[in-house]
N, C-alpha and C positions, 0 to 999 in steps of 0.2 A: 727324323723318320727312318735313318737309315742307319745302320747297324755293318761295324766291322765285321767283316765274315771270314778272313784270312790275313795274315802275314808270313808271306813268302820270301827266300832267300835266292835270288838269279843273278847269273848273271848279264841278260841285254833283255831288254823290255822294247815294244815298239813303243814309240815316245806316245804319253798320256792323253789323248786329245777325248776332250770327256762331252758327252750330251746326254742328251735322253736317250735309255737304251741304244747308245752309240753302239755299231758291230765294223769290222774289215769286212772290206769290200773282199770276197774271193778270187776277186781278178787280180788283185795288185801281184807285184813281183818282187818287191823286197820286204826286211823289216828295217826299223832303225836300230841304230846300234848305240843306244845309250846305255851305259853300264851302270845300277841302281843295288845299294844293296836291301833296303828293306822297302816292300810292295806294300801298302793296304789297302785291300779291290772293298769294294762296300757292298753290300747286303743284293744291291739289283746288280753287280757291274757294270754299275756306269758311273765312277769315277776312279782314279787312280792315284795316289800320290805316294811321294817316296822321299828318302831321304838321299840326297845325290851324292853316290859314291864313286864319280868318276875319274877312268885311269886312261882317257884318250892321251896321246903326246900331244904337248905345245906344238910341236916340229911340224902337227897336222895341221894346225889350224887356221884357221883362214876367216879374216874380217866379214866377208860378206858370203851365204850361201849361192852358189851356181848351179846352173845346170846345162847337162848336155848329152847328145843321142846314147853314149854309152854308160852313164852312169848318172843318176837323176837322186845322187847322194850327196849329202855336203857337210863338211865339217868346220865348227864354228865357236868361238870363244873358250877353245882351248877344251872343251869338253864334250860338247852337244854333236853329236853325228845328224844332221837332219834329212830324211829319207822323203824326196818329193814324189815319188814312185807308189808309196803303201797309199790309199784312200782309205779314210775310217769315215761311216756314213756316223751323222749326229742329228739328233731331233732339237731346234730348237724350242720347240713348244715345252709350257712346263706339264709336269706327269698332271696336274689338276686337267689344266685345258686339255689335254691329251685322254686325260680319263672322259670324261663331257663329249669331246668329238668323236670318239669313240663309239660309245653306246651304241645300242640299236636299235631300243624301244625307248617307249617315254617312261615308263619304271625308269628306268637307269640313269634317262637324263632327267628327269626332275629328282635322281639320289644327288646328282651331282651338282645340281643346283641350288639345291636346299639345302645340301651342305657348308658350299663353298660360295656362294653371291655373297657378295659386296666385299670377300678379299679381292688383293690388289694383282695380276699376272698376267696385265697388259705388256709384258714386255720379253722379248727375246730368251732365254734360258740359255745359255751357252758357258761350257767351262774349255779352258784350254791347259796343257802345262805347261811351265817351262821352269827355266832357272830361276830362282827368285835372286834378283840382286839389287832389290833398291828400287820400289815404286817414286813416282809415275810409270806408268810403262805406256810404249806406243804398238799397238797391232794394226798389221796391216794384213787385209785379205786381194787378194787378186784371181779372176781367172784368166792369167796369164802368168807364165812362168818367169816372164822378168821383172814382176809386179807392177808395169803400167797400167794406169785405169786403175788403179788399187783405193779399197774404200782405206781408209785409219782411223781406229779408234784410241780414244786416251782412257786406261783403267788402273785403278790401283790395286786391283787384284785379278786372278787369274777364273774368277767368273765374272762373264761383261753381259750387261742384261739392257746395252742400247749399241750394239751391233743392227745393221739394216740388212742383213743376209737375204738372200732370195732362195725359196725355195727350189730344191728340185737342180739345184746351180754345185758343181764344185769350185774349191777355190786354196790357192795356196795361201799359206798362213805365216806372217814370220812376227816376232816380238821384237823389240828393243828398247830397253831400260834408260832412265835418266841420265845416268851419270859416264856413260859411256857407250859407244856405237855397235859397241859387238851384239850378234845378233843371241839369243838366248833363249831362241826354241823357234817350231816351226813346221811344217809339214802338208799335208792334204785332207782336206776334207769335204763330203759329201754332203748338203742339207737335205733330209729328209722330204720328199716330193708331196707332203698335205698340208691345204692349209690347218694351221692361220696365220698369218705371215704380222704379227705385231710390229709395230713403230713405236720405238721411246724418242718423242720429242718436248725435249724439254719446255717446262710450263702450260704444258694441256697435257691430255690422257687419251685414252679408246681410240688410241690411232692403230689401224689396222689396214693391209691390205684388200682391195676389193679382188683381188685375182686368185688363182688356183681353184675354182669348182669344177665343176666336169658340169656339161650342159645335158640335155634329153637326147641330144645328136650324137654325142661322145666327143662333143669338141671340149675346150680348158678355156675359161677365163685369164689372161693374160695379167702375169704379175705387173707392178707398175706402173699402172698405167691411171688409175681411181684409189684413192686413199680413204677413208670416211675418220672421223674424229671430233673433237672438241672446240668448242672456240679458242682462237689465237691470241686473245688480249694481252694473257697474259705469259705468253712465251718468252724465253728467255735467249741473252745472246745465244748459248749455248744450244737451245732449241733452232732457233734463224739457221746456225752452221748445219744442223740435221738436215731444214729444208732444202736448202742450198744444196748437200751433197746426194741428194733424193732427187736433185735435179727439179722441184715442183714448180708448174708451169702458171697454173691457171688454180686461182681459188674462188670456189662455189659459197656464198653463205646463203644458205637456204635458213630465215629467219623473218621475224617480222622486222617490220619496215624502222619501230622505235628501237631495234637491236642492231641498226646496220652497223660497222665500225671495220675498216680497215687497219689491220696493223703493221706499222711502219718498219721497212727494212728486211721482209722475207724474201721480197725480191718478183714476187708473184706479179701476175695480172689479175686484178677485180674483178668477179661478177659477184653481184647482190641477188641473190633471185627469190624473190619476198614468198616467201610462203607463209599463208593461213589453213595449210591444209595437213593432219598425220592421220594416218590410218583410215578408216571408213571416210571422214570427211574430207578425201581427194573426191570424193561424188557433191560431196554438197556445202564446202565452205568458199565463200567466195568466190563462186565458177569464172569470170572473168579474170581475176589475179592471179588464180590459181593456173589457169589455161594457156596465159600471158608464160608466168614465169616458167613452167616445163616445156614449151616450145623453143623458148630461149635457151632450156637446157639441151634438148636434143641442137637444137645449132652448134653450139659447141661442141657438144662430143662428137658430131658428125666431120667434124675438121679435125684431124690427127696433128696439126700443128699446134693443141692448146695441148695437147696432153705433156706431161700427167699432170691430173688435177688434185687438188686437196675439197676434198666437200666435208661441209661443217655445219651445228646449227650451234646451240650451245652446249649440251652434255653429249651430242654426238650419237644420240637415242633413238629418239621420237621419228623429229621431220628427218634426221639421216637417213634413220633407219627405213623410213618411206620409201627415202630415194633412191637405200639401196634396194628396198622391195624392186622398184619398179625397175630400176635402169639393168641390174642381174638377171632379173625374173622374165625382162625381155630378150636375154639372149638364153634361154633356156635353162638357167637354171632352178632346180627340182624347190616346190616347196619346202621339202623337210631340206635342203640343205640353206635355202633362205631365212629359214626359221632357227638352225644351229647361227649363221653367221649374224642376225639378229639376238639369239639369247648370249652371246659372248662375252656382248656389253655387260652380262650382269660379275663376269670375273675384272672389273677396270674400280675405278676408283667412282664411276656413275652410279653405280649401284645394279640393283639387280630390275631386267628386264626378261618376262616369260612369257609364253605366247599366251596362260590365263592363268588363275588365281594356284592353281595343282592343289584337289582331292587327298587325300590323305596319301598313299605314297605314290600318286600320278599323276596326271593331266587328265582328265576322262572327256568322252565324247562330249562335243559341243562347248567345251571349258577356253571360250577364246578373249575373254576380257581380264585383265591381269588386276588394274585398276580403274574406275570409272569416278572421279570425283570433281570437285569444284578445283582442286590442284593440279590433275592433269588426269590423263586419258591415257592409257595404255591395253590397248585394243588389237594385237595385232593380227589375232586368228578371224578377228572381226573384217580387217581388210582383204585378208583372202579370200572369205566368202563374199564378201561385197564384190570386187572382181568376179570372180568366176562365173557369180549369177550375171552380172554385165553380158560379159563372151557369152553365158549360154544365152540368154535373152537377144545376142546374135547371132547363133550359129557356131560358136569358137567351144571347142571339149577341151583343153589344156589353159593352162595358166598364161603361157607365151601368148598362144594365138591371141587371148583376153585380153592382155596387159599391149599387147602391137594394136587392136583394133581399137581400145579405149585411148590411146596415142592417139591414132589417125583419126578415128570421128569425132571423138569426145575433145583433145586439147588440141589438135588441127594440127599435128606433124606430119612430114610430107613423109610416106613412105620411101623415099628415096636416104633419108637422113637417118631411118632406122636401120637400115640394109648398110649405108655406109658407116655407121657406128657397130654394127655386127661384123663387118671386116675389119676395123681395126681394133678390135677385142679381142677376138675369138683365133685360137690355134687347135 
């Protein structure tokens, strides 16, 4: 898609750190000082690469980069000047999901839907540059300057598309190659403050963050803290090390009771929480099971010591997607943006999920059942209005107030455990 637009002759380039519509911060104070002789910037500018024509002295160089109050510069394996000082912000999202969260009407987002469902873009977007000398390479990010607390990733190339970056976060960045310790690129950067904050964890899909919305109050969903995704069966070691370094605490399988299955070695704490209920049928499948098991869920999330949790049904769709209707949508956030981080699923490897069938080139009024058949149900503009008519049949004009009082009267949560799960979410 993208097209050479120049090749340029310089001599010092700030070193290449590429995203979506990556830009410098205007606050920074230096540049780096890598000497490149052929640039070619790509069609959006947002990537960079070169052929490395550098003439730093040996004499300079130094094994490890440092930093310190007067100069937050470092020079390393004999050529790479690495500038901790400059911040370049980067979008990890890729430009698809990025076009989709975008939009502003439903034209736009059912263009982007009927475009692009059922490719695969569940996963991080992030290019970096450095020296190429010899894959594997190991990246490490930190925000902190000595790289304690540093997440590491293992790539063989210099785009890594299961980094766990947090929005909204910066973090310094350093490489280092297989076959020797010298470091080989590195610097600062910015992640772009919107969601969707994807998860590549190896052997399941549609893992995503539940945090970064903006609530009706102007408060933020907290990153980290709720994950939604796939069943775990069939995760991989490699996947396990994701959990682990995600730190996840407590996992949700919101499933029927013939689907239960723990998988061994994630490290988590079990809850099973049997659900026969997605979309409309939170009113009327199974009232006692169904009442049983979201009671049990507010207990947990009302105790800040299970957090973070991993919630899961098995495509990570339906009953997730319920769960996350309801546990988001009670701390304020907007239907149309409950409705974006539900149609997201349809960019994952699940397939495609919309809030109704979409009209020739839109969603048109009253269009809330996507599918209704003997296979499965996918209804979800169907459980907004099922809600709302609840609340207004009490008194409640929002969504919040709807989905808080069908908590308390309806599945018998103590208003206490929703208040304390609102403070430890919400920033």
């Amino acid at each position: 898609m993208k097209k050479t637009l120049a090749i340029l002759t310089v001599l010092c380039l700030v070193l290449g750190i590429c995203g979506c519509k990556s830009q410098p911060d205007n606050s920074s104070s230096d540049v780096v000082d890598v000497e490149y002789e052929e640039i070619i910037v790509d069609e959006g500018g947002n990537t960079i690469t070169s052929s490395d024509q550098t003439t730093t002295s040996s004499q300079d160089a130094q094994s490890n980069p440092t930093t310190s109050s007067n100069n937050n510069s470092s020079t390393v394996d004999n050529s790479v000047k690495i500038d901790y000082d400059t911040i370049v912000e980067v979008d990890i999202c890729d430009d698809i999901v990025r076009g989709y969260l975008s939009a502003d009407d439903a034209n736009n987002q059912y263009y982007w839907l009927s475009n692009f469902s059922g490719n695969k873009y569940d996963y991080q977007n992030l290019s970096l540059s450095w020296k190429m000398a010899g894959g594997p390479y190991t990246v490490y990010f930190s925000e902190n300057a000595d790289f304690s607390n540093a997440i590491t990733l293992q790539t063989s190339s210099s785009t890594i598309k299961n980094s766990i970056l947090v929005p909204g976060k910066t973090y310094y960045w350093k490489v280092i190659g297989a076959f020797s310790s010298d470091i080989l690129g590195g610097g600062r950067i910015k992640v772009k403050d919107e969601p969707v904050r994807w998860i590549q964890i190896d052997g399941t899909g549609n893992v995503r963050d539940l945090g970064g919305w903006k609530t009706t109050s102007g408060k933020t969903v907290k990153y980290g803290m709720i994950y939604r995704g796939q069943k775990l069966e069939g995760v991989t070691a490699n996947g396990i090390a994701t959990i682990k370094q995600l730190g996840l605490k407590t996992e949700l399988d919101i499933r029927y009771a013939t689907q239960k299955f723990q998988t061994p070695g994630t490290g988590m704490n079990y809850e099973f929480i049997e659900s026969p209920g997605q979309y409309d049928n939170v009113m009327k499948a199974e009232p006692e099971v169904f009442k049983a098991s979201y009671k049990r869920v507010f207990e947990l999330l009302s105790n800040e010591s299970n957090y973070p949790f991993y919630a899961h049904c098995n495509a990570g769709a339906d009953r997730t997607g319920t769960f996350a209707f309801i546990v988001n949508g009670v701390l304020g956030v907007p239907y149309e943006d409950l409705t974006r981080d539900f149609e997201l699923t349809s960019f994952s490897s699940t397939g495609k999920r919309w809030r109704g069938k979409g009209t020739g080139n839109t969603f048109a009024e009253g269009d809330d059942v996507m599918q209704e058949d003997s296979s499965n149900t996918v209804a979800w503009g169907r459980l907004y209005k099922e809600m709302m008519a609840y609340g207004q049949r009490n008194g409640c004009t929002t969504l919040e107030a709807s989905i808080e009082h069908w908590l308390i009267n309806y599945i018998g949560v103590p208003k206490s455990q929703i208040d304390s799960y609102r403070n430890i979410m919400l920033k």
